[in-house]
C-alpha positions as CSV (number, residue, x, y, z in Angstrom):
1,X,-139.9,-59.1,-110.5
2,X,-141.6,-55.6,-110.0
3,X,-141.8,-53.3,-107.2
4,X,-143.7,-50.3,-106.6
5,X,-141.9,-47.1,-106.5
6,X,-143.6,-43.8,-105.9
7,X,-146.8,-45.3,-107.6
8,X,-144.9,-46.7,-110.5
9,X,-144.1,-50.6,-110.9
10,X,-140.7,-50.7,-111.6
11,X,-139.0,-54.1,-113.5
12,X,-136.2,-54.5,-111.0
13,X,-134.5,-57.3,-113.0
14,X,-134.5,-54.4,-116.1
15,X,-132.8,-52.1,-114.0
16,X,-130.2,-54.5,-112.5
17,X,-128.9,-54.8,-116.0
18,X,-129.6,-51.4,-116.9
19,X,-126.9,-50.6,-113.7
20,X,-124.7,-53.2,-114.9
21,X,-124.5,-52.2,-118.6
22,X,-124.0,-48.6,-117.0
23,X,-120.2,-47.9,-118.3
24,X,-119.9,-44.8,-115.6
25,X,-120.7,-47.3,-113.0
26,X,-117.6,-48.8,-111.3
27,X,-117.3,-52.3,-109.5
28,X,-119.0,-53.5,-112.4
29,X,-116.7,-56.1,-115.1
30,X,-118.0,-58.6,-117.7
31,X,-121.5,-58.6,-115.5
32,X,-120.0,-59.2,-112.8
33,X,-119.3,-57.4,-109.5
34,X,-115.7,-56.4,-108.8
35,X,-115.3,-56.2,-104.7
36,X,-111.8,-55.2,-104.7
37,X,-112.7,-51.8,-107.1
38,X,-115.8,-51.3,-104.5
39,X,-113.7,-51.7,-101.9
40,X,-111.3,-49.7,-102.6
41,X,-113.9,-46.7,-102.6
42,X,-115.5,-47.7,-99.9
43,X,-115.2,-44.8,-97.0
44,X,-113.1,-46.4,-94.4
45,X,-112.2,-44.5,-91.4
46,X,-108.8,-43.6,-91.3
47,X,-109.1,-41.5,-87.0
48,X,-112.1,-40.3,-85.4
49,X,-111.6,-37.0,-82.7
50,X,-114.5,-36.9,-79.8
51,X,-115.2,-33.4,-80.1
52,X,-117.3,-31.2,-77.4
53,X,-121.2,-31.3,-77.6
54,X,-121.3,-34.8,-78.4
55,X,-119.5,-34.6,-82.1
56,X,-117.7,-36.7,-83.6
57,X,-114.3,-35.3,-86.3
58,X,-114.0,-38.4,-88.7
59,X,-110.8,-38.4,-91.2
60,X,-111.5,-41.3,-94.2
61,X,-108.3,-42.6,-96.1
62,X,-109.3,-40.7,-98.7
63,X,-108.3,-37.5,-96.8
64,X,-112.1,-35.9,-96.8
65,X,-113.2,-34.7,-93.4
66,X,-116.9,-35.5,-91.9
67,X,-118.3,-34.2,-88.5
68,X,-121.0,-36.2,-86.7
69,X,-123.4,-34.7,-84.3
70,X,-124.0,-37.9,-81.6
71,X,-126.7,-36.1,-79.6
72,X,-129.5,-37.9,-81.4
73,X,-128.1,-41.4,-80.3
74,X,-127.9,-39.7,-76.8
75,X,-132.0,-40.5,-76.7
76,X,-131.8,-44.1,-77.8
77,X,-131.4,-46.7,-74.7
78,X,-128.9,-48.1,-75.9
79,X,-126.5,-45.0,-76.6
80,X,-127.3,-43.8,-73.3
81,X,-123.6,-44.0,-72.0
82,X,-122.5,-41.8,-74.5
83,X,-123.6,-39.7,-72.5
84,X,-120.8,-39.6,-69.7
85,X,-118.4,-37.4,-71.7
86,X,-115.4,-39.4,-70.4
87,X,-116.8,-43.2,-71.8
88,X,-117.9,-40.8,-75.2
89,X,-113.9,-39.5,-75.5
90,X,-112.9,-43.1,-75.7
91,X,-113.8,-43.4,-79.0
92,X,-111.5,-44.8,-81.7
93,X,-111.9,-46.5,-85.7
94,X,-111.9,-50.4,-85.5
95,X,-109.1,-52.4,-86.8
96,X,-109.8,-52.5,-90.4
97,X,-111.9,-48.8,-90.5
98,X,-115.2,-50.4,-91.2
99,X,-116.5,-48.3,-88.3
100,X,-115.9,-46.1,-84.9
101,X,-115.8,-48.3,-81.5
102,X,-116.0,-47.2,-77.9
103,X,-116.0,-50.6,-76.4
104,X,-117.0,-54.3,-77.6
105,X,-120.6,-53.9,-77.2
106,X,-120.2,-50.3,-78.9
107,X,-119.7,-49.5,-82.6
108,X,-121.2,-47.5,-85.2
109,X,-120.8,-48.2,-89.1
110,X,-118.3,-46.1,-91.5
111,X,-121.5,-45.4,-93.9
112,X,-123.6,-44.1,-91.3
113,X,-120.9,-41.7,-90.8
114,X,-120.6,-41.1,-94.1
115,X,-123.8,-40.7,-95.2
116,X,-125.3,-38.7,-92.2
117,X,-122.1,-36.7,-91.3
118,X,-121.7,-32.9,-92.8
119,X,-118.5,-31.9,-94.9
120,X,-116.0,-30.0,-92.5
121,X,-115.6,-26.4,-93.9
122,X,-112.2,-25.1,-94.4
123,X,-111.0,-22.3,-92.2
C-alpha cells in the first residue's frame, strides 16, 4: 500500500516492518506488539489541580508535571460550562488515569494532555 507524504509516495507496509525491526523501538517482540510494555509507558494521569485562568496542573505516574491552558475549549459549544469557574474546579483523573473528568458527559484524553500540555518549570 502507498501513501503520499509531503509529495513523496511512501510504501507503508515497508515502513511497518522497518518500525518493527527498529531494536530502539519498544512494545515491539518477535513482530509482534507487546501492550503491557506500551502500556506501561503510556502517560496516565496520576491528579490533576484546576488552576486560575482556566489551567489545568496535571501530575502523570511517572512523576513529570504538565500544565494545560483550557481557554481554547472555553470557545467550543460544547466546553462552554467550563466556563463557570466553580463546575471547571471540579475536575478530577478518571478511575484508571486514561483521562481528566468533570462529570459523565465531560472528559478529556491523558494524550491530549500530554501532547499539548507545556513542561512545568522548576522554581
Amino acid at each position: 500500500m502507498d501513501a503520499h507524504e509531503g509529495g513523496q509516495v511512501v510504501d507503508l507496509v515497508d515502513a511497518q516492518q522497518d518500525a518493527r525491526s527498529d531494536a530502539k523501538l519498544d512494545g515491539y517482540k518477535d513482530g509482534q506488539v507487546d501492550w503491557s510494555k506500551i502500556m506501561e509507558e503510556y502517560p496516565k494521569i496520576k491528579s490533576v489541580e484546576a488552576l486560575s485562568g482556566h489551567r489545568l496542573r496535571i501530575v502523570f505516574i511517572s512523576g513529570a508535571v504538565r500544565l494545560y491552558d483550557c481557554n481554547s475549549l472555553l470557545e467550543q459549544p460544547y466546553f462552554h460550562i467550563l466556563r463557570d469557574e466553580g463546575f471547571f474546579r471540579n475536575v478530577h483523573p478518571d478511575a484508571h488515569g486514561y483521562g481528566i473528568v468533570w462529570n459523565d458527559n465531560l472528559d478529556l484524553s491523558e494524550s491530549e494532555r500530554w501532547i499539548n500540555g507545556t513542561a512545568e518549570q522548576a522554581v
